[in-house]
N, C-alpha and C positions, 0 to 999 in steps of 0.2 A: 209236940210233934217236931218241931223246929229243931231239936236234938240228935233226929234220925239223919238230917241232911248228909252231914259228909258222910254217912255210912252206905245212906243210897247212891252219893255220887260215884264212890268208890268202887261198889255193885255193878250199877251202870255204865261206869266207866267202862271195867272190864269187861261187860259183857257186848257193847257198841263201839269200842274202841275209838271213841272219844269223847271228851270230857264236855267239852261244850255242847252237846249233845246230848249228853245226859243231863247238865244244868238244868238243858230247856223241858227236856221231860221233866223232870224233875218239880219246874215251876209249873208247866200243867197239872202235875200230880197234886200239889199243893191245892193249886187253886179247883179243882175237883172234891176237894176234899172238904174245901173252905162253902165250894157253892150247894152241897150237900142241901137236901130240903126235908130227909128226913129227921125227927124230932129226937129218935135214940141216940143212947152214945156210943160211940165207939168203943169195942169190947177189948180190942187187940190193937193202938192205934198203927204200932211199927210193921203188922202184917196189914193191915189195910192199906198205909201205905204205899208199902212194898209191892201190893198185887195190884193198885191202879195206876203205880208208875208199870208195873210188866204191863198190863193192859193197855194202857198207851202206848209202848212200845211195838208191842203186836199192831196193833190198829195202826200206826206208821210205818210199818212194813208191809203190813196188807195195801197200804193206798199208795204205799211207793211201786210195789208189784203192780196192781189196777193201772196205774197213772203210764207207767212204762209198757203194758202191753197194747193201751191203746193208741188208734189210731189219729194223729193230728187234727182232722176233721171232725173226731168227737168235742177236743178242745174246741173250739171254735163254737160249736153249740154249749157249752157250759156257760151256762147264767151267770155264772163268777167273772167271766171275761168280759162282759156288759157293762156299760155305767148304769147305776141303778136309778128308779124311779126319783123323782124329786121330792115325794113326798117321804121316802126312804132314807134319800141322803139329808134330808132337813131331819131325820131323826137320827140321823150317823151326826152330824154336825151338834145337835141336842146330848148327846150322849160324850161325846167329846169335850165339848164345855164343861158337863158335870167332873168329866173325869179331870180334867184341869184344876179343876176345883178340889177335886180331892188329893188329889197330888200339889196344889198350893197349901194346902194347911199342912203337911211334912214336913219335917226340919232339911237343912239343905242339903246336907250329908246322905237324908235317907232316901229323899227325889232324886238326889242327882246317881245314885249307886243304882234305883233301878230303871230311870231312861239309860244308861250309858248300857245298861245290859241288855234290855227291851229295844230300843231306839236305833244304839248303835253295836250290837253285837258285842262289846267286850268279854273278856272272860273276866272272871271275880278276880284274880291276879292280876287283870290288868288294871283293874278298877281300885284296886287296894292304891295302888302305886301311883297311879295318876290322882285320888284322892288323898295321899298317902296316910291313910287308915288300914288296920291288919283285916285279911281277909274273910276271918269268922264275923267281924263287924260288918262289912260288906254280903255276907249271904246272909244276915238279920236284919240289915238293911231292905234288901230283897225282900224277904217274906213279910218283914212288917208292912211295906208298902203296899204288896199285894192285897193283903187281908184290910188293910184301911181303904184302900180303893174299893175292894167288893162289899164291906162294909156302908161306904157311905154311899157309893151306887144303889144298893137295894132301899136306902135310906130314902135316898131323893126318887128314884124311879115308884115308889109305892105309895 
């Protein structure tokens, strides 16, 4: 599937009119893909794909539509704007660890290409040139990372 990327970026691209924005779809769409729990294979992988990166798109236009009609005051009762229960964050805190841990076993090339994307926003261009490694390395960086991280997540959390 790793093969389909720049053709979804380029799809995306055009169709969101811009790119880092499609990236980030793009990594959700991956990682949907990756956290799948069904047992079959994929028939089609580049139309499956394709329809869960559109589906994520949809769903991020519907919540941007929702989020802009409502009124401020509904913010303010959303649970997401709370700090969370302690016993919560003592498992946000647990799950961070683990995830450090998985991102320690990485080579450095391949941690450091997807904090600088995840962490700090870069684009994969910027990230080529500040690591200075070519850009297809850098979006294989990206997905390896992801799929190792959900990987040894599901590993340790079971």
């Amino acid at each position: 599937m790793e093969h389909y990327y720049r053709e979804l970026v380029s799809f995306l691209s055009a169709r969101l009119g811009n790119r880092q924005a499609a990236e980030d779809v793009i990594h959700d769409a991956y990682l949907r893909v990756l956290e799948r729990n069904e047992p079959e294979q994929i028939e089609n992988p580049r139309a499956f794909l394709y329809r869960t990166a559109m589906n994520l798109v949809i769903d991020r236009h519907r919540r941007h539509l929702v989020r802009k009609a409502e009124p401020l005051e509904v913010l303010d009762l959303d649970e997401r704007w709370h700090s969370p229960a302690p016993s919560q964050s003592m498992q946000l805190n647990q799950r961070l660890a683990l995830m450090q841990r998985a991102l320690d076993e990485l080579s450095a090339p391949c941690r450091d290409s997807f904090l600088l994307r995840k962490l700090d926003g870069m684009s994969h261009q910027q990230i080529a040139e500040h690591l200075g490694i070519s850009r297809s390395l850098v979006e294989k960086h990206i997905v390896n990372a992801m799929k190792h991280c959900r990987v040894r997540m599901r590993q340790w959390e079971s």
